[in-house]
C-alpha positions in Angstrom: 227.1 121.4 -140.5 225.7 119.7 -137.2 226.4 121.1 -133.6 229.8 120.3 -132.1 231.5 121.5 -135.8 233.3 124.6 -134.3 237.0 124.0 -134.6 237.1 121.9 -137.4 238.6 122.7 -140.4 237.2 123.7 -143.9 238.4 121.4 -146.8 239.0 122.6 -150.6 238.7 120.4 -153.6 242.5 119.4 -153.4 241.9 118.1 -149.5 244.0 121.0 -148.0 242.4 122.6 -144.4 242.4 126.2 -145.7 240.3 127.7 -142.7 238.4 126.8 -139.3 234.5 126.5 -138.6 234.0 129.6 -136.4 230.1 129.2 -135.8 226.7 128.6 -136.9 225.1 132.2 -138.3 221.2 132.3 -136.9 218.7 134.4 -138.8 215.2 135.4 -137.0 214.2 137.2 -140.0 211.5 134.7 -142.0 211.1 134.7 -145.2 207.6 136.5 -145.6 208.8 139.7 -144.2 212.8 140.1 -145.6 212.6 138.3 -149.1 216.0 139.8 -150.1 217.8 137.4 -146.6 219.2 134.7 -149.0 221.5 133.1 -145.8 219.0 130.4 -144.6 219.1 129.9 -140.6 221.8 127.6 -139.4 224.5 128.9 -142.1 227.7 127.9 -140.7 230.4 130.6 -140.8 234.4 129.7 -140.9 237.7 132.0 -141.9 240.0 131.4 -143.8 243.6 130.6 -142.5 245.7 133.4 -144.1 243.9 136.0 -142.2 244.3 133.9 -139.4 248.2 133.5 -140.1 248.3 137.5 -140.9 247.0 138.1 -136.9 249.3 135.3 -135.1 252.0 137.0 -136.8 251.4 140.7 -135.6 251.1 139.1 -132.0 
């Protein structure tokens, strides 16, 4: 994902938006010294929208 994604939706395989690009997850942690970190630096994190739609209902 590039920088400026934030706010656009995630797409499944049948085209539907089912959530929102939240942000881009940063690790400092190399490889050398945590060899268990599988999430490479620059992961980008999104929700989903039902959680989403289960919070804007309660408010």
């Amino acid at each position: 994902m590039h920088y400026g994604a934030s706010g656009g939706p995630v797409i499944n395989a049948k085209g539907e938006a089912v959530g929102v690009i939240t942000q881009r997850a940063v690790t400092s942690a190399s490889q050398e010294k945590a060899p268990g970190i599988y999430v490479p630096s620059g992961s980008t994190v999104c929700i989903g929208f039902n959680p989403l739609l289960t919070i804007a209902e309660r408010i």
